[in-house]
C-alpha positions in Angstrom: 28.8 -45.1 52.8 32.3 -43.3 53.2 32.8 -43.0 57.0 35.5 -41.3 57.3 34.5 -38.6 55.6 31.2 -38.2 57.3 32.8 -38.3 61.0 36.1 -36.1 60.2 34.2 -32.8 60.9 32.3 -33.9 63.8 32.7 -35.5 67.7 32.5 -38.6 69.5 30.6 -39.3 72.7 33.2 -41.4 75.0 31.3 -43.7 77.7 33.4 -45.1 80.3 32.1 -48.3 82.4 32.7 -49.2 86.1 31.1 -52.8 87.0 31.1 -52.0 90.6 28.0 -51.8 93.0 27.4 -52.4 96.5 24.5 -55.2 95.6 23.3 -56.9 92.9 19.9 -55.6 92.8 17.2 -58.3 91.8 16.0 -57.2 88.1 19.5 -56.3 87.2 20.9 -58.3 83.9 24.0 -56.1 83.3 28.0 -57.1 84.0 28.1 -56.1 86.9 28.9 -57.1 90.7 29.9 -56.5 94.4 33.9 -56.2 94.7 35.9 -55.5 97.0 36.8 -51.9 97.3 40.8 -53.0 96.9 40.0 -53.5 93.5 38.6 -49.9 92.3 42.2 -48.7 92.1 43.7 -51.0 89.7 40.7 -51.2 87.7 41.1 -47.3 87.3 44.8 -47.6 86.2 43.8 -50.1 83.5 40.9 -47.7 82.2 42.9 -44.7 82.0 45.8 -47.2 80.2 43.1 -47.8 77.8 41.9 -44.3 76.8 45.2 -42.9 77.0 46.6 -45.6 74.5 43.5 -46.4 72.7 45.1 -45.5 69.1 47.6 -47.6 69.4 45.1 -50.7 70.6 42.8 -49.5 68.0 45.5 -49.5 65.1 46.8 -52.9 65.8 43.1 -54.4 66.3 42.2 -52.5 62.7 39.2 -50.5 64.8 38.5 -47.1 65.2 38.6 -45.7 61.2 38.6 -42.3 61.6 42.0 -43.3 63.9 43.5 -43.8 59.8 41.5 -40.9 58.2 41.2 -38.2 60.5 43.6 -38.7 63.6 42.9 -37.5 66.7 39.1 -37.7 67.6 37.2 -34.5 69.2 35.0 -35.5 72.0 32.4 -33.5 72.8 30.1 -35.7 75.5 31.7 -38.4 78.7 29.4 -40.5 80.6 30.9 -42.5 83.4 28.2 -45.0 83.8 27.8 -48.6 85.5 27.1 -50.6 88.0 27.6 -47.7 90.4 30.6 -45.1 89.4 29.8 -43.1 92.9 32.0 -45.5 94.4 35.0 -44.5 93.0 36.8 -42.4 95.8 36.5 -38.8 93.3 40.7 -38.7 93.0 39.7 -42.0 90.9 36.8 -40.3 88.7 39.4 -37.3 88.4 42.4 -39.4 87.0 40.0 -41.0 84.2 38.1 -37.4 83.2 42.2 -36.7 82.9 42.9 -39.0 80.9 40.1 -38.6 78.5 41.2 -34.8 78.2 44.7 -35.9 77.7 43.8 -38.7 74.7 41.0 -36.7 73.0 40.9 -32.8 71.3 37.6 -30.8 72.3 36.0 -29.5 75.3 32.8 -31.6 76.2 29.8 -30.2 77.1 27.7 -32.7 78.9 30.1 -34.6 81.5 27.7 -37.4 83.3 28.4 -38.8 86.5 25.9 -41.7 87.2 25.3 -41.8 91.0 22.9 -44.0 93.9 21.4 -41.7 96.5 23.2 -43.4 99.1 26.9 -43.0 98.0 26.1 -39.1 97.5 27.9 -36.8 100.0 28.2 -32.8 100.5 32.0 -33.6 100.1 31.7 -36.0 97.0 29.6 -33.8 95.2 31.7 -30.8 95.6 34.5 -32.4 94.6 32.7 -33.8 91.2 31.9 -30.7 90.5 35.7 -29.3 90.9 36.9 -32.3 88.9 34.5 -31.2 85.5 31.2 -33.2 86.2 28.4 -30.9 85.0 25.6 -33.5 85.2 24.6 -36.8 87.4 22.4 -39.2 87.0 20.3 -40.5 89.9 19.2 -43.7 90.5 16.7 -43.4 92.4 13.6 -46.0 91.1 11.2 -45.4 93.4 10.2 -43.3 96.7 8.7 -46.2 98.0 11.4 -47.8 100.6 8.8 -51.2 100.5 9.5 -51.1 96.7 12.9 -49.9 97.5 13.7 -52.7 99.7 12.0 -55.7 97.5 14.5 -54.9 94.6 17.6 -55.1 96.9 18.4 -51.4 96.6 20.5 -50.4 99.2 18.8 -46.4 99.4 15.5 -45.2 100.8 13.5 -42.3 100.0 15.0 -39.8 102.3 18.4 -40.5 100.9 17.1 -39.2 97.9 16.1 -36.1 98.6 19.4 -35.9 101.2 21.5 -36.4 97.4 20.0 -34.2 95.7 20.4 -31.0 98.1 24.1 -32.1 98.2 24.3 -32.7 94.8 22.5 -28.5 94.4 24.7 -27.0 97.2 27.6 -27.8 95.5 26.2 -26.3 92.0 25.3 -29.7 90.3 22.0 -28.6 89.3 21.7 -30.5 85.9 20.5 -33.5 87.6 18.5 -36.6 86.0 16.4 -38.9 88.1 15.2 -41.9 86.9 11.9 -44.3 88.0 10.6 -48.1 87.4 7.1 -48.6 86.3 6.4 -52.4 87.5 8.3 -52.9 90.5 7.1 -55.2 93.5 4.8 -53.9 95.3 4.1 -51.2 93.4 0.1 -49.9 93.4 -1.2 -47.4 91.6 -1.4 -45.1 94.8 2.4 -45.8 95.1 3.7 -44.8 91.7 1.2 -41.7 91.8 3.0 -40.8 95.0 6.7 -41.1 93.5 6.0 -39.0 90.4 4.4 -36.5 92.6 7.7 -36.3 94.8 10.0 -36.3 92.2 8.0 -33.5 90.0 8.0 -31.7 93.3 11.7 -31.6 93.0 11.9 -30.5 89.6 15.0 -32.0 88.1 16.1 -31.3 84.8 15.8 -35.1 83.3 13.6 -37.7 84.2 14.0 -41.4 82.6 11.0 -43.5 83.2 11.3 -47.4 82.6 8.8 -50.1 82.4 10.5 -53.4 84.4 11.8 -56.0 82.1 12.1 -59.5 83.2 14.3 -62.4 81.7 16.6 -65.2 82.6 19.9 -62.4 82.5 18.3 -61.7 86.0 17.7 -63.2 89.6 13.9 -61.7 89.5 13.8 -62.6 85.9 14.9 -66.5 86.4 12.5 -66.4 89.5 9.3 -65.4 87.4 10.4 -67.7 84.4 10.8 -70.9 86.7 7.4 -70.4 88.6 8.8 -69.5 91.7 7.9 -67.0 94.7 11.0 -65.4 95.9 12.4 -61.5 95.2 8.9 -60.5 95.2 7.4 -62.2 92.6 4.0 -62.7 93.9 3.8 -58.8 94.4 4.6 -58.1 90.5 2.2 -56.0 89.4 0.4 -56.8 85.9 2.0 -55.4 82.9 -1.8 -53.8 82.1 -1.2 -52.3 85.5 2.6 -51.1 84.5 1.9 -50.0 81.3 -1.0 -47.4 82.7 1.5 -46.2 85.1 3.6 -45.7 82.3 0.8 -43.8 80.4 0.1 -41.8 83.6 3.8 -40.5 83.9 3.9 -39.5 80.0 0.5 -37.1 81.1 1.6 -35.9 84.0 5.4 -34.7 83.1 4.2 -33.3 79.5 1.9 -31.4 81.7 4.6 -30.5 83.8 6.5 -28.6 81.1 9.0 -31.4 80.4 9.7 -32.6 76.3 9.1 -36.2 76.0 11.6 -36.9 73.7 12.2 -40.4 73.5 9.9 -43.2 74.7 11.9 -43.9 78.0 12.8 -40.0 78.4 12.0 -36.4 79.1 13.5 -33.4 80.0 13.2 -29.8 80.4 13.5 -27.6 77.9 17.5 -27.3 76.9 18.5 -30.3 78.6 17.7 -33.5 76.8 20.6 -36.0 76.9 22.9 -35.2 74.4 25.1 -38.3 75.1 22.4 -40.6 75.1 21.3 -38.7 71.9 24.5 -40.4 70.2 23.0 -43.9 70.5 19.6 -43.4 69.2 21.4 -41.1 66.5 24.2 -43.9 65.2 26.4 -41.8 66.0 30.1 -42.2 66.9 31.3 -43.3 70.3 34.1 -45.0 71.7 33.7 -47.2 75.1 36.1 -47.7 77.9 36.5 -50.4 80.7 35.2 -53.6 81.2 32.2 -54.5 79.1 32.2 -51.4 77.0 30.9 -51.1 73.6 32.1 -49.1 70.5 30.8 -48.1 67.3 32.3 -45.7 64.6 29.6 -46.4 61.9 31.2 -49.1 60.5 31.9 -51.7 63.2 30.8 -52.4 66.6 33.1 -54.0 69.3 32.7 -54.5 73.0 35.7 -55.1 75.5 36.0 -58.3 78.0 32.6 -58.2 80.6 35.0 -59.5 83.2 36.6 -56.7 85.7 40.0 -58.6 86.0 40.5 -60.2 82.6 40.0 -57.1 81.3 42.6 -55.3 83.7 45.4 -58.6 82.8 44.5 -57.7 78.9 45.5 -53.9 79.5 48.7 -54.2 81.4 49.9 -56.7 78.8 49.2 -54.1 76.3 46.1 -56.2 74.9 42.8 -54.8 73.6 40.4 -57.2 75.1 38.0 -57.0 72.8 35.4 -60.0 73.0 32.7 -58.7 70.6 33.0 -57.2 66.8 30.9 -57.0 64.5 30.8 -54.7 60.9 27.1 -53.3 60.1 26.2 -54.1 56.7 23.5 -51.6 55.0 21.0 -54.0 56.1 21.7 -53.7 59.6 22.5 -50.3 59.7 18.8 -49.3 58.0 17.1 -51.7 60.3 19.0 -49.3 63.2 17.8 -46.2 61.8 14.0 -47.4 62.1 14.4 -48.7 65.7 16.3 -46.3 67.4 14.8 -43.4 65.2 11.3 -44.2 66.0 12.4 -44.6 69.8 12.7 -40.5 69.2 9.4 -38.9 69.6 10.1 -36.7 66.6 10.3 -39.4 64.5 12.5 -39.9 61.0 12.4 -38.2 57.7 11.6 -41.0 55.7 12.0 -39.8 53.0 15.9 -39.3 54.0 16.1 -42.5 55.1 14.8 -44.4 52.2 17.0 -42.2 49.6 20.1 -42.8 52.0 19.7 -46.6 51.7 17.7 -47.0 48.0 15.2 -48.8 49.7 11.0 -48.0 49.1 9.4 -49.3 52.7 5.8 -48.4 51.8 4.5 -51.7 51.6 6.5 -52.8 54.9 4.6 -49.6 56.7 1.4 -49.6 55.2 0.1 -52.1 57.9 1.2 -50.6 60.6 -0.4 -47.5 59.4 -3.4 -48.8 59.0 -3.2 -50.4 62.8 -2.5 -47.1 63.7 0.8 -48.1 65.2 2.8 -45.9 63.0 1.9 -42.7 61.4 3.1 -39.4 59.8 3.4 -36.4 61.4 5.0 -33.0 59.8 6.7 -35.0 57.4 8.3 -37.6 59.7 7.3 -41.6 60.6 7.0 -41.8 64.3 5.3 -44.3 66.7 1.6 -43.2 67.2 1.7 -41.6 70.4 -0.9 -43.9 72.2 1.4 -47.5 71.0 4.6 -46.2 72.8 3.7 -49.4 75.4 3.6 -51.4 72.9 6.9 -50.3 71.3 8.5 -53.3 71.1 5.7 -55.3 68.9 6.2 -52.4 66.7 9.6 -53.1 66.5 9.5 -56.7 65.9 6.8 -56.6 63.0 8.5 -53.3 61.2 12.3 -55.4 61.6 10.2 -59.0 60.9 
């Protein structure tokens, strides 16, 4: 497949990463960690190094195609994600939304700020706002403080609802909100009660997650090895879990929301058009320690390590630690995960011409299981399997 010539015409999502947070909650297995606040600045400088020189680091690592074919890249989606990006005094958040404007040609539409309820102030949020954030995404988990407070999470419910009336006052109404099916704790009465607070706020987006465990966390290490701290003991069971999960997907459809992909819904208009990019294979370019890239030919991820990273940039260095190049295999196994992640499905039938590839005998038993079927002309999970996604996954990719 020619590349180049595909992305030419089109836009690339840019995702920008800051590893900072004020705890290490106890399920978390991403790059993150606690720092002190002396080092936010300097991190920011080397960040907005890297966007703003990020063809030349591309060019002399051979990344980045369309930097040879088509030049300057139109970007029409940020997300400043982490860790916890609130943390950044909003002069910081400014400089890098700058710099983005300053390296890339377009005028995004969706610019996400990801927040915690606690760092959320009538100031902050008017000043996001000034700065060109049009949407924030709230992590807010749970309105339990018990289940709150189990996790490490360093907010309680009423800072929730204290964030998001700042966060509408000063015109940031496109606001996602985010829960955790599974948590310590966590009854069936419990997670009834969240959903019903947060559909009473009616936010635009809601993410809904079921809890994963393994060893890339403390609560994950704890359950693996047997032991009884972070709350193990009060896990619930993932048959409990998976009917909250079930639960939520009744309630919000019923709500008016579109469940469009397994972990998300949102109101009508206001799906997630960065995340969209990810589940679409399409192009997008990540900045700051940890980051990951893909331009449809090759995926690459910079240095996980906050400093490293920093030393690679002011020495003029792409730290890359990660690269890979997708081979047609790879890149059809892709399209069948992420696609059938989308509640619409694929068009199979694009799929299999795109690729040469005939994968009626590799469906055919999942269709028979019911796990899979075809709907309006697309393959999509069977509504009723989306908890059991993942064995899906395995035996279609097996």
């Amino acid at each position: 497949m020619d590349f180049a010539s595909q992305i030419a015409p089109s836009s690339v999502g840019v995702y920008v990463q800051v590893p900072f947070c004020q705890a290490k909650c106890s399920y978390c297995n991403f790059s993150t960690g606690v720092f002190r606040a002396e080092a936010y600045a300097p991190y920011v400088d080397a960040v907005c190094a890297e966007i703003l020189g990020h063809a030349a680091f591309y060019r002399d690592a051979g990344l980045g195609v369309w930097q040879q074919a088509a030049g300057r890249a139109a970007v029409d989606t940020i997300y400043i994600g982490g860790g916890t990006p609130s943390l950044l005094a909003p002069g910081e958040l400014g400089r890098i939304l700058d710099a983005v404007r300053r390296a890339f040609d377009g005028s995004p539409s969706e610019v996400t700020l990801e927040a915690d309820p606690e760092t959320v102030t009538e100031e902050k949020a008017r000043a996001w706002r000034e700065a060109g954030f049009n949407r924030v995404s709230l992590g807010s988990q749970s309105f339990s403080d018990v289940e709150l407070k189990a996790v490490g999470r360093r907010h309680r419910r009423a800072d929730i609802y204290t964030a998001i009336e700042c966060l509408r006052e000063a015109g940031l109404d496109n606001v996602s909100f985010d829960l955790i099916a599974g948590l310590p704790h966590q009854t069936r009465e419990s997670w009834h009660n969240s959903l019903e607070e947060l559909l009473s706020l009616r936010p635009r987006h809601i993410s809904i997650y079921l809890l994963e465990l393994d060893e890339g966390s403390r609560l994950g290490r704890e359950t693996l090895a047997g032991g009884l701290r972070y709350g193990v003991a009060a896990l619930p069971e993932d048959d409990a879990a998976a009917a909250s999960y079930e639960h939520a997907c009744e309630r919000l459809v019923g709500e008016g929301y579109d469940h469009y992909e397994i972990s998300n819904w949102a109101l009508p208009g206001f799906r997630s058009r960065h995340n969209l990019k990810y589940w679409r294979r399409e192009p997008y370019l990540g900045f700051g320690a940890g980051a990951h890239s893909f331009d449809g030919v090759e995926r690459w991820a910079n240095s996980h390590d906050p400093m490293a990273y920093a030393a690679s940039i002011k020495e003029q260095r792409l730290p890359v630690e990660q690269r890979e190049s997708v081979d047609a295999r790879q890149a059809l196994e892709e399209e069948l995960f992420l696609g059938l992640r989308q509640l619409d499905g694929i068009d199979l039938e694009s799929v299999e011409r795109r690729y040469q590839v005939d994968l009626g005998e590799r469906l055919r038993p999942l269709e028979d299981e019911g796990l899979v079927e075809t709907y309006q002309g697309r393959l999509r999970l069977a509504p009723s399997r989306l908890t059991v996604s993942n064995e899906v996954f395995v035996r279609l990719l097996d």
